[in-house]
N, C-alpha and C positions, 0 to 999 in steps of 0.2 A: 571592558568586556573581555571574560576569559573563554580560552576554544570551546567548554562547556554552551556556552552560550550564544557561539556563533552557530554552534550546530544547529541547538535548538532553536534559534532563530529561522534556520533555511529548514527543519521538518515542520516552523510554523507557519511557511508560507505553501505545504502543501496542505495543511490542515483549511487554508483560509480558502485556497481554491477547491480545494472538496466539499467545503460546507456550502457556499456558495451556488456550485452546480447542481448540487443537492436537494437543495433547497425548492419544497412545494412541486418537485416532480411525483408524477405520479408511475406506477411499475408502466403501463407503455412507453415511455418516457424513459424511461430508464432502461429499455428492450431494446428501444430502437437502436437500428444500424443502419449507416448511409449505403451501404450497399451489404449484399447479400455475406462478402467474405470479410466486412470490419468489425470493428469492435463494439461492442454497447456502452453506455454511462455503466450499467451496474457490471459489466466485466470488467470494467477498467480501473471501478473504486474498488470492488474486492479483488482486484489482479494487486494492484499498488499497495492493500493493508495485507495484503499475504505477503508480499514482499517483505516488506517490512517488517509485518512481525515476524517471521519464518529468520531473517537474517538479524537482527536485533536480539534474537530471543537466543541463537546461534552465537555468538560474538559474547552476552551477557549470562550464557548458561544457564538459561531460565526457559520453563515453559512457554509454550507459543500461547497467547493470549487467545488464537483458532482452539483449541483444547482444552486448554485451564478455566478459562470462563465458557464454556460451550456452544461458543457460536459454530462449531463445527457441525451441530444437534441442529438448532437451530435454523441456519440456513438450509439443512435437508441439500446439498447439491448431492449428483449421483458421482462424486469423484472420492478416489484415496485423502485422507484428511492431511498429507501432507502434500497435497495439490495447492499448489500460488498460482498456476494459470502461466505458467511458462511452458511454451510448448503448444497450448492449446490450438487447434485447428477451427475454423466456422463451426462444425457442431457443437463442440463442446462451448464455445463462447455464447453462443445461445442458450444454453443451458442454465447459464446465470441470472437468475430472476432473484430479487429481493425488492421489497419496500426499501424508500428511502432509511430511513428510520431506523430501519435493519443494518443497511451500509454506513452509516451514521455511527451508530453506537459501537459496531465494530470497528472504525475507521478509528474514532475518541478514544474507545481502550485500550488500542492497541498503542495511538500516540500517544497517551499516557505513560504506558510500561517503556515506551519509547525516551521522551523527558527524565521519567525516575531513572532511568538508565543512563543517560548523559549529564546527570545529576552528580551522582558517583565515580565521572572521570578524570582524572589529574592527566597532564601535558603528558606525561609521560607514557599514561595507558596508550597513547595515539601510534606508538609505534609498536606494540605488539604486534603480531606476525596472524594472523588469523585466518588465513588460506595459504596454502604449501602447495595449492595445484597450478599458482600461476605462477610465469617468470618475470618482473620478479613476485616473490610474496608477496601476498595482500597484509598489508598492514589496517590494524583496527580503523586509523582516520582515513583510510583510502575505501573502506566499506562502508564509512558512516555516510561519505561526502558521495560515494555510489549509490548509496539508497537515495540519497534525498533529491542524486538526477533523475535517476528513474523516477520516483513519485513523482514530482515536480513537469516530467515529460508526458507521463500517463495521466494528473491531473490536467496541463493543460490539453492535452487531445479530450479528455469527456468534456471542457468547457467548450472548445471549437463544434463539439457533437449536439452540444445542447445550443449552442450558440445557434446552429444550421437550420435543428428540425424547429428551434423556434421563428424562423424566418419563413419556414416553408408552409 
């Protein structure tokens, strides 16, 4: 197995937990929030593929898959289209409504542009330098191996959400 592969190994384990939670919710379900200041299922999938594609698309010099393919149209949110939901306060997390379906296909094309991208890296690409705002630099494999905590932490908190209100 080459690092090519390990990567994409770890963005396929938030893929499995996204689809998973995903899965046969309906938009209350996907609104809900345990209390009035957390998070939703659908802020949490489209926080995690804006991440994603926003820094992937960033590091690969490629359009943001939120843009190129128009889910920024699309989902209609009332935010800046280079909004990922960092930062976001209660209201604005609310404000994220989408069908499954919708978080879906965007969450798929983005991990697509995601894999063709890791597809195309040699060992060597891993040490490019791709942020100069931290000490030290961010190196390309130290942003790959960052996305896929965050995704992986944000897909498991909407599985514990969906996990809850299915109990409740």
């Amino acid at each position: 197995m080459n690092t090519s592969e390990v990567l994409a190994d770890g963005y396929a384990r938030i893929e499995g937990t996204v689809h998973r939670v995903l899965d046969s919710l309906d938009e209350d379900s996907l609104s809900a929030r345990l209390d009035e200041g957390g998070n939703s299922i659908a802020w949490l999938v489209w926080h995690l593929a804006r991440v994603q594609d926003d820094h992937i698309a960033d590091v690969a010099g490629s359009e943001q898959v939120w843009t190129a393919s128009g889910f920024f149209d699309r989902f209609g949110l009332p935010f800046d289209e280079a909004a990922t939901g960092y930062g976001h306060r209660p209201a604005e997390v609310a404000q994220v409504s989408a069908p499954a379906t919708l978080l879906r296909e965007y969450f798929d094309a983005t991990h697509a542009a995601t894999l063709a991208f890791l597809a195309s890296l040699s060992e060597a690409d891993l040490d490019r330098v791709v942020d100069t705002r931290w000490d030290p630099p961010v190196t390309l494999g130290v942003r790959l191996v960052s996305v896929i905590a965050d995704g992986l932490q944000h897909a498991g908190q909407a599985a514990f959400i969906r996990g809850t209100i299915e109990r409740a």
